[in-house]
MDAnalysis code that builds the backbone (N, CA, C; Angstrom):
import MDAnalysis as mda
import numpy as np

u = mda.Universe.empty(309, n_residues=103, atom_resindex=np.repeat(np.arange(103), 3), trajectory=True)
u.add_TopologyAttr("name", ["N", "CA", "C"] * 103)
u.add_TopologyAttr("resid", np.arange(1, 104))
u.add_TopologyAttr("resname", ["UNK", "UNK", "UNK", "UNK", "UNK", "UNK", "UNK", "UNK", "UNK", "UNK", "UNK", "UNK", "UNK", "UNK", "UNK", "UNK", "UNK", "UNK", "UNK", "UNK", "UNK", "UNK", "UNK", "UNK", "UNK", "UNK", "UNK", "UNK", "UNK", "UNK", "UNK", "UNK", "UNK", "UNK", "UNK", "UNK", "UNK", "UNK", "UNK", "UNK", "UNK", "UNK", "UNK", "UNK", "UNK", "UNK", "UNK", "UNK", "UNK", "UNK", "UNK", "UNK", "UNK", "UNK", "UNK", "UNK", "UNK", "UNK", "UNK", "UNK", "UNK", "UNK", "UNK", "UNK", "UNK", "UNK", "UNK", "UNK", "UNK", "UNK", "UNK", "UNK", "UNK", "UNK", "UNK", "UNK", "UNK", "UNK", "UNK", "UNK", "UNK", "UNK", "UNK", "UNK", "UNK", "UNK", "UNK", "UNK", "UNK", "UNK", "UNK", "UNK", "UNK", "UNK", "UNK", "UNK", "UNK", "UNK", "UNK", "UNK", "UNK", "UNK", "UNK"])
u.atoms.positions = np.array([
    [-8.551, -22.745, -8.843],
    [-8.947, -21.727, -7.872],
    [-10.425, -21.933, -7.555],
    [-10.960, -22.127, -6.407],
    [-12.003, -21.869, -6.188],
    [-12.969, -20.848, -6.541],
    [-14.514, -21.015, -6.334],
    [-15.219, -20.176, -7.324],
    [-15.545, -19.147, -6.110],
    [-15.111, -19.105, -4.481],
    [-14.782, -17.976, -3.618],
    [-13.608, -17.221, -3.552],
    [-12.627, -17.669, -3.885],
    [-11.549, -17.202, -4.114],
    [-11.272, -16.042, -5.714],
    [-11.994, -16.406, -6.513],
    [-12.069, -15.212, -7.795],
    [-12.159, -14.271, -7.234],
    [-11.550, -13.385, -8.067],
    [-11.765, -11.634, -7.843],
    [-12.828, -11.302, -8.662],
    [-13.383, -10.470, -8.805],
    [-14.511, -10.339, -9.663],
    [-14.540, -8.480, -9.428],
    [-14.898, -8.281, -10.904],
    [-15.005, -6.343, -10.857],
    [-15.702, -6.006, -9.521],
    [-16.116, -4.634, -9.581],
    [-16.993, -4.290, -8.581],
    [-17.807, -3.862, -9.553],
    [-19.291, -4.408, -8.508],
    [-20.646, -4.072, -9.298],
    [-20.803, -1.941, -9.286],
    [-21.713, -1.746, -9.927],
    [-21.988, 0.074, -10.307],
    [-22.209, 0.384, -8.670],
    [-22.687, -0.374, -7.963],
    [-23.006, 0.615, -6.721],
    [-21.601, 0.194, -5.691],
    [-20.966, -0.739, -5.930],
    [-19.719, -0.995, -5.035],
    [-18.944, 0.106, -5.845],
    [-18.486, 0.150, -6.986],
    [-17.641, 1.337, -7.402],
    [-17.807, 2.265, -6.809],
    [-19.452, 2.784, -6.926],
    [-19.766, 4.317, -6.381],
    [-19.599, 3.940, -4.795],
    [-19.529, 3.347, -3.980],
    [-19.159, 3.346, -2.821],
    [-17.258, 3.086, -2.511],
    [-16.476, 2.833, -3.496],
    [-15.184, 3.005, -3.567],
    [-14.450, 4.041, -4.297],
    [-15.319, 5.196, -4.861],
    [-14.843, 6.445, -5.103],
    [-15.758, 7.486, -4.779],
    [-16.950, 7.256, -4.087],
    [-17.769, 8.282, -3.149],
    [-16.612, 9.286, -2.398],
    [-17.027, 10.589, -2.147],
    [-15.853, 11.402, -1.477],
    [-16.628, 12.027, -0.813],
    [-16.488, 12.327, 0.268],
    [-17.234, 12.497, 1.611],
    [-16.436, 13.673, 2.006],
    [-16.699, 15.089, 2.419],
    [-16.854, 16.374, 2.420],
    [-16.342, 16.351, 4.304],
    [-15.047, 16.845, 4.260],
    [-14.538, 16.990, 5.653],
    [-14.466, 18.829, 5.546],
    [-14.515, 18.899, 6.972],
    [-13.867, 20.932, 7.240],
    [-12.544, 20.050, 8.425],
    [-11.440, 20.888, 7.688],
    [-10.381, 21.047, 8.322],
    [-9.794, 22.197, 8.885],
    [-8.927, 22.581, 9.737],
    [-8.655, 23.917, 9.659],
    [-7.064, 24.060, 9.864],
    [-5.930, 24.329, 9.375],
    [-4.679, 24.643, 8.596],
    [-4.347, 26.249, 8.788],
    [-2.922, 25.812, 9.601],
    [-2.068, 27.681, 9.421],
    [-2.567, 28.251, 7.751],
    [-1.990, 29.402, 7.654],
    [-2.064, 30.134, 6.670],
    [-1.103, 29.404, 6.029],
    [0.496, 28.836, 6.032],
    [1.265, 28.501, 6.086],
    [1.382, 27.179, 5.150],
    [0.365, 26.530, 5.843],
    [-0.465, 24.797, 5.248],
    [-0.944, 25.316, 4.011],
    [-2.316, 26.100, 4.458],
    [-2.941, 26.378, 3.350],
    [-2.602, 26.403, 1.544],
    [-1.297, 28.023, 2.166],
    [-0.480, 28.722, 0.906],
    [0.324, 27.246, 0.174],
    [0.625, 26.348, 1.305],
    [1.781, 25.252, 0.596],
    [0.927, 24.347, -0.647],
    [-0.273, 24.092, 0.005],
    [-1.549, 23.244, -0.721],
    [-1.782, 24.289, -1.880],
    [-2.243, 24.983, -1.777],
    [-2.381, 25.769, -3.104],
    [-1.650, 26.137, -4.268],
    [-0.409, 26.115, -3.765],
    [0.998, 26.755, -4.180],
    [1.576, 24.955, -4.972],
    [1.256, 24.217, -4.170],
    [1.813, 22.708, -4.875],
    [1.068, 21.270, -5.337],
    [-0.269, 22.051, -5.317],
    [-0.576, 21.105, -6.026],
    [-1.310, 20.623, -7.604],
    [-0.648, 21.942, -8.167],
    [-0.590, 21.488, -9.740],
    [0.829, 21.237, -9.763],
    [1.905, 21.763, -9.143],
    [3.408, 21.317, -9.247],
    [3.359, 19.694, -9.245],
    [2.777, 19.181, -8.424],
    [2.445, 17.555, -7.915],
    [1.509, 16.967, -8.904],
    [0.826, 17.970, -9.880],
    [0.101, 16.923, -10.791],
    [-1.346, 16.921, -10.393],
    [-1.793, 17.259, -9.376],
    [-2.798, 17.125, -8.753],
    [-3.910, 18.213, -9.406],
    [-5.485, 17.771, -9.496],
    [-6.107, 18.524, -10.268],
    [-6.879, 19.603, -9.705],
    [-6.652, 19.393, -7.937],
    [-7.331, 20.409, -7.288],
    [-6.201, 20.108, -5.755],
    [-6.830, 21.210, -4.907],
    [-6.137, 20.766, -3.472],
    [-6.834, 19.544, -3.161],
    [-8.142, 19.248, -3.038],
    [-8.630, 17.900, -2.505],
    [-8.367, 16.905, -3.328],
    [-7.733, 16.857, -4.692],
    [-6.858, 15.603, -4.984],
    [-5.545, 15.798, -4.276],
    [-5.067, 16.540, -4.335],
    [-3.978, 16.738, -3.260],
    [-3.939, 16.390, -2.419],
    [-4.554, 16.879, -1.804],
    [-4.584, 16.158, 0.190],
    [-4.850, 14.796, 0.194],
    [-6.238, 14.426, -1.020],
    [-6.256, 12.931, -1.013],
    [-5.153, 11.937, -1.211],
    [-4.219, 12.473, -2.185],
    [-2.951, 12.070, -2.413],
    [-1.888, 12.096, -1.609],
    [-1.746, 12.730, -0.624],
    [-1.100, 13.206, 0.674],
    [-0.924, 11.794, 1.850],
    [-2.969, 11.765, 2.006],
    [-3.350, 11.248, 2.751],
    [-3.035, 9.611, 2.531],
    [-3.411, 9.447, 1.253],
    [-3.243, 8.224, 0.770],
    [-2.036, 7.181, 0.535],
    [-0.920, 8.460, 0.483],
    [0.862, 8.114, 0.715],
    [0.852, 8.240, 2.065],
    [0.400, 8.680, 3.025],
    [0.811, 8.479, 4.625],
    [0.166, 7.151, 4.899],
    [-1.351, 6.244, 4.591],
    [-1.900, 5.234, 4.516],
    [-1.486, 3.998, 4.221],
    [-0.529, 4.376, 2.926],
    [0.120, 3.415, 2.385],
    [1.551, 3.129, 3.357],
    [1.946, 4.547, 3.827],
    [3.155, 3.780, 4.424],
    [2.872, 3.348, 6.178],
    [2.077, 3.888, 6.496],
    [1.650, 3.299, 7.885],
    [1.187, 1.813, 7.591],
    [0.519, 1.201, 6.888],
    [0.441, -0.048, 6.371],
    [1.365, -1.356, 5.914],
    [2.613, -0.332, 4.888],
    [3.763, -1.252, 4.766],
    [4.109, -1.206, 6.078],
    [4.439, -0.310, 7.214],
    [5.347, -0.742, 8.659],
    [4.377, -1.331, 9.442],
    [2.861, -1.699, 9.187],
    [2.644, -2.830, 9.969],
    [2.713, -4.073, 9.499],
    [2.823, -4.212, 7.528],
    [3.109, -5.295, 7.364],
    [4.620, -5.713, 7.485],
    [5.415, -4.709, 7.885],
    [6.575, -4.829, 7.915],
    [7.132, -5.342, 9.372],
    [6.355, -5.005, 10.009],
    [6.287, -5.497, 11.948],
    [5.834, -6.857, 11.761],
    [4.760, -7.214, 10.939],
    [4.139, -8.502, 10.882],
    [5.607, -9.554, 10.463],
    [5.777, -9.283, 9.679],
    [6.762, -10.202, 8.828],
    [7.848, -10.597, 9.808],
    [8.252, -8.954, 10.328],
    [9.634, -9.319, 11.452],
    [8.943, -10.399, 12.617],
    [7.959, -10.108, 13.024],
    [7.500, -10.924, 14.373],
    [7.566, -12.357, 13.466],
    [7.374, -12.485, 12.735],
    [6.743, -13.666, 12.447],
    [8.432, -14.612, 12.041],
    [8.923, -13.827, 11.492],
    [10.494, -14.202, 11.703],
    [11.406, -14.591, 12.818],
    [10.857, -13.579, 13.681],
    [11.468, -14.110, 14.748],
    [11.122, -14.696, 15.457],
    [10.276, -15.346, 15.453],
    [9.268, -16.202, 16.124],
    [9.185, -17.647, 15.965],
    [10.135, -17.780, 14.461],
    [10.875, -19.253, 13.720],
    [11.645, -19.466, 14.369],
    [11.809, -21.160, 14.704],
    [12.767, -21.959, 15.260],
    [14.288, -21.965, 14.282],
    [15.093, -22.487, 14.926],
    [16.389, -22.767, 14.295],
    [16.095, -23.524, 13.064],
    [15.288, -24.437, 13.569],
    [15.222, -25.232, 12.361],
    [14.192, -24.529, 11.321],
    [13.577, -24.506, 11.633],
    [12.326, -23.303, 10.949],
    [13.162, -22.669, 9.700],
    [13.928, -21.613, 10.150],
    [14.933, -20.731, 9.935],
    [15.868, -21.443, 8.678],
    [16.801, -22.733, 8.973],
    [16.742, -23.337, 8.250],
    [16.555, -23.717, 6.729],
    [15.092, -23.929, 7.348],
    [14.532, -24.714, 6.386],
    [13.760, -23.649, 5.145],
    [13.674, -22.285, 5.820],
    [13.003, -21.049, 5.091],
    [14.039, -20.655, 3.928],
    [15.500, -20.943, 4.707],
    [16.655, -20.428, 3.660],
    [16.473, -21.590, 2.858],
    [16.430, -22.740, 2.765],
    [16.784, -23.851, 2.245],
    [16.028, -23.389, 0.749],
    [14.553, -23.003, 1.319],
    [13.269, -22.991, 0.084],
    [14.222, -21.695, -0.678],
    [14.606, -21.161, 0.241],
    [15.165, -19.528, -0.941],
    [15.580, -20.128, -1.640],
    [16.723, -20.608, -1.337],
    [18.036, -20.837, -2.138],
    [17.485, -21.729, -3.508],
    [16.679, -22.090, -3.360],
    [16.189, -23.576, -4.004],
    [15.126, -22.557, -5.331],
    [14.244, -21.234, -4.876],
    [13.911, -20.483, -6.004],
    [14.964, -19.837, -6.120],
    [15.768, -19.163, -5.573],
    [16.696, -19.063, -6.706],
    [17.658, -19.200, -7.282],
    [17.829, -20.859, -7.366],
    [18.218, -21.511, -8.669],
    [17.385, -21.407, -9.061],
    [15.828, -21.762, -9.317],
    [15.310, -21.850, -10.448],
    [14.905, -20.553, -11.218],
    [15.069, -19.214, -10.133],
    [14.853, -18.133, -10.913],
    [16.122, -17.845, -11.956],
    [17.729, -18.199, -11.644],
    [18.700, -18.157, -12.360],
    [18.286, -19.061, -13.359],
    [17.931, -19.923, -13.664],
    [17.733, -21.303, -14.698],
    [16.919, -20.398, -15.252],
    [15.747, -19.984, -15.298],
    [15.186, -19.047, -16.160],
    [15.786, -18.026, -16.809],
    [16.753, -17.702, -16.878],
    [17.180, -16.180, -16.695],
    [18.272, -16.564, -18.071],
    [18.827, -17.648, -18.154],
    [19.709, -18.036, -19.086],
    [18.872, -18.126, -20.589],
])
């Protein structure tokens, strides 16, 4: 592996800039509110703003898988016959060797 390619921790001030939390005003029915308050020690959560962060962070995550999930399809369909092919060929080919392991 190259010596750009390592992952490497994050230094003390990159951490504090990847869990810094930055102070929004929102404004929510009564309705919202009562639900946030009402569920988020049910959810585990240690306040409402881990809550919402947690909220926010599962809507992030899945808007992300469906663009990597758009990516993948375009890129699929975008393979030739032979392409296509030759993509199954490699499957098939790990897995035999994932079955050969497995014994």
């Amino acid at each position: 592996m190259s010596r750009t390619a390592k992952s490497r921790p994050p230094s003390g001030s990159q951490r504090k800039a990847l869990t810094a939390k930055q102070r929004i005003t929102v404004s929510l029915s009564r309705e919202r509110v009562r639900f946030l308050r009402d569920h988020h020690g049910r959810a585990g959560a240690p306040s409402v703003s881990a809550f919402v962060e947690r909220l926010v962070a599962d809507a992030q995550a899945s808007a992300e898988r469906k663009q990597l999930n758009a990516r993948a399809a375009f890129y699929y369909d975008s393979l030739t016959a032979e392409q296509r092919r030759e993509q199954s060929a490699w499957g098939e080919l790990g897995e035999m060797g994932l079955s050969a392991t497995e014994d």
